[in-house]
N, C-alpha and C positions, 0 to 999 in steps of 0.2 A: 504494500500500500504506500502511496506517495506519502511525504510527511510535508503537511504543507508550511510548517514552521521552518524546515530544514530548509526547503526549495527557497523560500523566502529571502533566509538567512545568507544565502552563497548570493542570491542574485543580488540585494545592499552591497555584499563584497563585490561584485562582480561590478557592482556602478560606484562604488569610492574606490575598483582597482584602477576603471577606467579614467576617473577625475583625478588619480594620483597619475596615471603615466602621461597624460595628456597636458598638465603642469609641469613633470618632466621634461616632457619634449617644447615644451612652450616656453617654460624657463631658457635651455639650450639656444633657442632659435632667437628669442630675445636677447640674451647674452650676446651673441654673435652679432643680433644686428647695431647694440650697442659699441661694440669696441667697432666697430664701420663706421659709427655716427651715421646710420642710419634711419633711429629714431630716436627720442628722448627718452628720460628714465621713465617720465609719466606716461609715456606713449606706451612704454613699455609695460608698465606695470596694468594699466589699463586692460592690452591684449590681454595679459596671462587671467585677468579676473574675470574676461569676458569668455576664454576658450573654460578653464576649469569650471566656469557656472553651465557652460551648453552640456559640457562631461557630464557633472550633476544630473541634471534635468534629464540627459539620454538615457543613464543609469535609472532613475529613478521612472522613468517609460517604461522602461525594461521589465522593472520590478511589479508592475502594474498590468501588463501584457503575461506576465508569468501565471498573477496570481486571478486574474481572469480567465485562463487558460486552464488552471488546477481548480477552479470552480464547474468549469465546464467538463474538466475530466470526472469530477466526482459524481456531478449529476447523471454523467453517462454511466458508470461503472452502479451508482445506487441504479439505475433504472434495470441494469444486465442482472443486478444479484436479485433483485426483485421478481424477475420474469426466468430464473434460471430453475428448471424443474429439478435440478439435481440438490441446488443448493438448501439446506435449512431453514426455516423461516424465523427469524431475532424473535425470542421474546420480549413482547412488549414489558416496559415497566411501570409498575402499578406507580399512580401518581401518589406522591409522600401527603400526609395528611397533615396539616397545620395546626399547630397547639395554641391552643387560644389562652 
């Protein structure tokens, strides 16, 4: 069975690994066009907040398409064990009674 906490969990990593290498690489590339004087420091620093927020934001799509995707896988999989003649039927649980 899918663990949709786990799936979750990798895909947040999966979009802070992407908004880490993408600051990486934008760091490097701003570095470089600094000692060019190619642009300013602000200019610079600007890029890198503007690529590491798009990173963010794709990561965090990701995470969202995941977990829409593990909702849709569940309702298919409860629909299959439901109509599956082999499988067992859950016992229901009696609803707990309220102490007054």
């Amino acid at each position: 069975m899918v663990n949709k906490k786990e799936v979750l969990r990798k895909s947040l990593l999966v979009g802070v690994g992407v908004a880490a290498y993408a600051k990486e690489k934008t760091d490097k590339l701003v570095s470089d066009l600094l000692k060019k004087e190619h642009i300013s420091k602000a200019e610079g620093k600007k890029l890198v907040n503007s690529v590491v927020s798009k990173a963010q934001k794709s990561g965090k799509r990701v995470a969202d398409v995941l977990e829409t995707e593990l909702k849709n896988m569940k309702k298919v999989m409860d629909m299959k064990s439901s109509s599956c003649s082999s499988c067992k039927p859950m016992k229901k649980k009696s609803p707990k009674k309220k102490k007054r």
